[in-house]
Structure formats: structure tokens, C-alpha cells
C-alpha positions as CSV (number, residue, x, y, z in Angstrom):
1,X,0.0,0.0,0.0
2,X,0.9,3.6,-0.5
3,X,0.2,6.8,1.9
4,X,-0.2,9.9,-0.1
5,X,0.6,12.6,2.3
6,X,1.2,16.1,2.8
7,X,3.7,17.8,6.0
8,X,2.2,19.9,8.0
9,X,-1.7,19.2,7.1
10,X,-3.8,17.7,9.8
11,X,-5.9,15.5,7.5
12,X,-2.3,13.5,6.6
13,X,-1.3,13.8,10.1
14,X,-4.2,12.2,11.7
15,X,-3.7,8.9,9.6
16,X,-0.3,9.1,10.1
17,X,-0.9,8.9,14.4
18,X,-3.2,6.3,14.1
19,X,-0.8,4.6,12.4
20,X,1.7,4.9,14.6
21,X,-1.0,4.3,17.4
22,X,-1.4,0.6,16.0
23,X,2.3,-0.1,15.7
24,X,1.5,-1.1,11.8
25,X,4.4,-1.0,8.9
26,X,4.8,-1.5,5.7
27,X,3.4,1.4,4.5
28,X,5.1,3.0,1.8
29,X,4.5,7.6,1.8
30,X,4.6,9.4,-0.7
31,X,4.8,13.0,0.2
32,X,2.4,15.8,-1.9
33,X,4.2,19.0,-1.7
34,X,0.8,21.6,-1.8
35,X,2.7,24.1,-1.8
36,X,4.0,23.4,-5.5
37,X,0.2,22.0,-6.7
38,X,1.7,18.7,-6.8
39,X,-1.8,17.8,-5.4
40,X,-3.5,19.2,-8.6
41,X,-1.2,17.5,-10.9
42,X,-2.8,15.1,-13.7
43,X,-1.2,12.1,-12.1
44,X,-2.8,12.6,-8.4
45,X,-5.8,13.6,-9.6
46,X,-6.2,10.6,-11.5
47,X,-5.8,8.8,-7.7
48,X,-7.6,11.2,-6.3
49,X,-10.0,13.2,-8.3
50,X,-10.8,15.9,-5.0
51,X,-7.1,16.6,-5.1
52,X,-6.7,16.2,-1.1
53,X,-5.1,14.2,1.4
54,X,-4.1,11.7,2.2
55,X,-5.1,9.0,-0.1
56,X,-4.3,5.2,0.5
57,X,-3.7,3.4,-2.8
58,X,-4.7,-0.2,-1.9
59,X,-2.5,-2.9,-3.3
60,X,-5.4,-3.6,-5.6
61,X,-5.1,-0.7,-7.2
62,X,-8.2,1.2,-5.6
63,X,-7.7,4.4,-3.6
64,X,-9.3,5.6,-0.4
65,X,-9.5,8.8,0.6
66,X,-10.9,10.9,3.7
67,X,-8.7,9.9,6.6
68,X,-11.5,8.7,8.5
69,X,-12.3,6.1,6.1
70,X,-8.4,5.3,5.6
71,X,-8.4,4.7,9.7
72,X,-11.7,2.8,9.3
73,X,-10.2,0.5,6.8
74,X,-6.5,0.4,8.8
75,X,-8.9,-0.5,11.8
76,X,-10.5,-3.4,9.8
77,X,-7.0,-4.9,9.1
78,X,-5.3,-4.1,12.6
79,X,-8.1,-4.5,15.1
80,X,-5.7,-4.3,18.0
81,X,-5.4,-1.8,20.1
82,X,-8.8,-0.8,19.3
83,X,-9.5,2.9,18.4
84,X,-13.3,3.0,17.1
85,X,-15.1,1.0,19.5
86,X,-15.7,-2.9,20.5
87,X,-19.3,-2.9,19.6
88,X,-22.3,-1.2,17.5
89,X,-23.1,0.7,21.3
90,X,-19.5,2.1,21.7
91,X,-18.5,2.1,18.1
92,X,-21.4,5.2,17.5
93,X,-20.6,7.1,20.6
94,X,-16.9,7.5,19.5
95,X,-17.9,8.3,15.8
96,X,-20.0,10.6,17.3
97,X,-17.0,12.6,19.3
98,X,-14.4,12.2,15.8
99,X,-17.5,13.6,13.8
100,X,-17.6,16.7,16.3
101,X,-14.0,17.2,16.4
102,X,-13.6,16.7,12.7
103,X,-16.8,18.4,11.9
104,X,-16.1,21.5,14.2
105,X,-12.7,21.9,16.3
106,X,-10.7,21.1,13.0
107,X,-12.9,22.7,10.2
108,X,-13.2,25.7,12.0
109,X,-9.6,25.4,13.2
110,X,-8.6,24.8,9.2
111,X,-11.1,27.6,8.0
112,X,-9.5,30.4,10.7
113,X,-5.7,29.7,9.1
114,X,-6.8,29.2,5.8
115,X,-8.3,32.6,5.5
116,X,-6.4,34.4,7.6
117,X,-2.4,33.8,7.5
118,X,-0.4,34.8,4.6
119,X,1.3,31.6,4.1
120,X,-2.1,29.7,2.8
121,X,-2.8,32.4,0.4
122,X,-1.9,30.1,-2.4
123,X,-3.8,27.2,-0.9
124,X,-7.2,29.4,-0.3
125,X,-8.1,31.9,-2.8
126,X,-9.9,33.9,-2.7
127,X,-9.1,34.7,1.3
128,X,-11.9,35.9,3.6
129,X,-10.3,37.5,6.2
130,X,-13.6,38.0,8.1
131,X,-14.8,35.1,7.5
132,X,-11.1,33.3,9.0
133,X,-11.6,35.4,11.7
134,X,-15.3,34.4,12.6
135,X,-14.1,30.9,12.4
136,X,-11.3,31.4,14.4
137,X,-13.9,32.4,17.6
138,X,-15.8,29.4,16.6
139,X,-13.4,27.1,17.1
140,X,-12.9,29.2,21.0
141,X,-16.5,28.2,20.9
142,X,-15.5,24.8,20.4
143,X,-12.7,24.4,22.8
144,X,-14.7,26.1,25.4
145,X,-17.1,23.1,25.3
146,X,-13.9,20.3,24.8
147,X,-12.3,21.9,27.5
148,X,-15.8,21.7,30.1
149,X,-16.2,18.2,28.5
150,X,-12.6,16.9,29.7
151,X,-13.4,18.3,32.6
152,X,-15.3,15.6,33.4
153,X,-14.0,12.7,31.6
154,X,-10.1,11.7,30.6
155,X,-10.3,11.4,27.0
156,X,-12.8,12.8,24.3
157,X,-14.6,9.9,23.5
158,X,-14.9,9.0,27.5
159,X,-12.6,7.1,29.8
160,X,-10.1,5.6,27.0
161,X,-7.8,6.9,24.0
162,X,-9.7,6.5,20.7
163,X,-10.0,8.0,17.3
164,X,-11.6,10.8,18.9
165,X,-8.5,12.1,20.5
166,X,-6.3,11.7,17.6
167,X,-8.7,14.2,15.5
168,X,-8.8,16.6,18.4
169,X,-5.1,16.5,18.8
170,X,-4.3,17.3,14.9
171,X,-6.3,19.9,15.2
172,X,-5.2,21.5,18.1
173,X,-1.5,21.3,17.0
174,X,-2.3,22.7,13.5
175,X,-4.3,25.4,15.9
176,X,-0.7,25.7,18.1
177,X,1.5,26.5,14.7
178,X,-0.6,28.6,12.6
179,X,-2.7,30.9,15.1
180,X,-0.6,30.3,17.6
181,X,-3.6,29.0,19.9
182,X,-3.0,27.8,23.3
183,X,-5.4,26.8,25.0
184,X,-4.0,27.0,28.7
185,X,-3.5,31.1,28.0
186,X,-6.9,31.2,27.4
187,X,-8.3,29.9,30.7
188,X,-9.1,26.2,29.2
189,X,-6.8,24.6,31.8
190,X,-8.4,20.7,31.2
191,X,-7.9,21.3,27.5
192,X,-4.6,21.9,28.2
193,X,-3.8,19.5,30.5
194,X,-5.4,16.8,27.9
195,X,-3.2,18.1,25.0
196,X,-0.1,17.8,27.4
197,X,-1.0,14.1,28.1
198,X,-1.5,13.1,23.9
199,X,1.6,15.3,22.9
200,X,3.5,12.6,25.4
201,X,2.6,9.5,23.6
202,X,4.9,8.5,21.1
203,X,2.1,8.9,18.6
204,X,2.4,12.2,18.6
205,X,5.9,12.1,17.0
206,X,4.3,11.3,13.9
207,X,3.7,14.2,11.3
């Protein structure tokens, strides 16, 4: 199999950690420079017709994109440690935490530094400053709520590491480097006391 993958995106990165999470190998990457277009080129595009990653090219030939279903499909084949749940019961409540995290905390993280710092001009145009900018306090919004949530319980998901945490973490981190977001200088002391905890696992080497 092949990982199509870009540095520094979350999307990539969150495959990457789950990866690392289940201790798989044999993986070959193949790094997409975004920067350059190499994600619009004729050749990925024919992989990937979206133009995004990552994208897992099976060794049938197929490609699967959308790093949810790459982990879904990674899960499938490496069952152990288990990051998506045991059963139907737990299996919905922790695609129900990746969906918010995914669906909120890393779009609207993604949106803010998209449309607001000068480096992703290329990557997002045109660029809606406002727009970045109104995401940006949504995803305060957002880690206002994760941080009250993890007040309560150790990991997103509940009282284990799942998926969940792995989406929250990219986002977070690609949060930390681009708007420089910390969540402890904004009064969100469990969120970032949780953040602490994931950036310790060895997971969290993987980019």
C-alpha cells in the first residue's frame, strides 16, 4: 500500500498517528508538496480526483480517501489496540466525538488559518479575512465546550484513547503552529492539560 501525504496538514497527520498508534508497517508515503500543486497534478488527480489528502492506494489498485475512512479500513485490518469501538453501542458514541471534532474543532480550526495567515494564500483563494476570523472564535466556541467536557471525563470519546483524540489532537497542533492557539493562555486549563497528556505519547511524533 501507499500513503499519499502532505507535511504539516492535519488530515495527513491524523492517519499518520493512528498509524503509529497501532504499531503497523509496511506502508510505503509518498509526500504531496501543496505548496507546488503537486496535489493538482494530472497524475494525483487521477488517484484522487478531489485533489486532497491523504489518499491510501490499496495494493489492488483502488484508492481511499478521507482519513477517517483510511483509519476505518487500517482498523478493519489491525483491530488491536482498538480505536473506534468494541461494539455497535460504543463504536457510535466514539464516531460521534471524531464527527464533532472533525466536523467542528478542525474545520473551524482549518477555516480560521486558511483565510487568515499569509502563508495559505496560495492554498485558499480567494481569502476571507472576516470570514477566517469568525471561524477562528468558533473554534474558542468549540474548545470552550472540549475543555468543560474533559473536565469531566479523561479522553474525548470517555474514559479511554480513541480516534476521537487523535482528530482533536491534529487539530489542536495545527491550531498551536498557525494561530498560535494555546489553550491554557486562554483559561481552558483541562484542555490543556489533555493536550499535554496526547503530545506525550509517542504517537504524537508522527507528522
Amino acid at each position: 500500500m501507499k500513503l499519499y501525504i502532505s507535511s504539516h496538514a492535519p488530515n495527513p497527520r491524523r492517519v499518520n498517528m493512528f498509524i503509529a498508534e497501532k504499531g503497523i508497517t509496511g506502508i510505503e508515503t509518498v509526500m504531496i508538496d501543496l505548496m507546488k500543486g503537486e496535489h493538482r497534478s494530472e497524475g494525483y488527480l487521477g488517484k484522487n480526483p478531489l485533489g486532497r489528502v491523504p489518499a491510501l492506494e490499496l495494493d489492488d489498485g483502488r484508492v481511499l480517501s478521507e482519513a477517517r475512512a483510511i483509519c476505518t479500513y487500517l482498523e478493519g485490518l489491525h483491530p488491536e489496540p482498538n480505536l473506534m469501538g468494541v461494539d455497535y453501542d460504543e463504536r457510535a458514541f466514539i464516531e460521534m466525538a471524531d464527527r464533532r471534532m472533525e466536523l467542528h474543532l478542525l474545520l473551524e480550526t482549518a477555516s480560521a488559518a486558511r483565510h487568515t495567515h499569509p502563508a495559505l494564500a496560495a492554498l485558499e483563494q480567494p481569502q476571507f479575512a472576516d470570514f477566517g476570523a469568525a471561524q477562528g472564535d468558533k473554534m474558542r466556541i468549540t474548545a470552550r465546550w472540549l475543555d468543560q467536557l474533559l473536565a469531566r471525563q479523561d479522553y474525548v470519546a470517555g474514559a479511554r484513547f480513541t480516534v476521537a483524540d487523535i482528530t482533536a489532537f491534529c487539530a489542536l497542533e495545527f491550531g498551536r503552529g498557525l494561530l498560535k492557539f494555546r489553550p491554557g493562555e486562554e483559561g481552558m486549563a483541562h484542555l490543556q492539560a489533555w493536550r499535554d497528556r496526547i503530545a506525550a505519547r509517542p504517537s504524537a511524533a508522527a507528522k
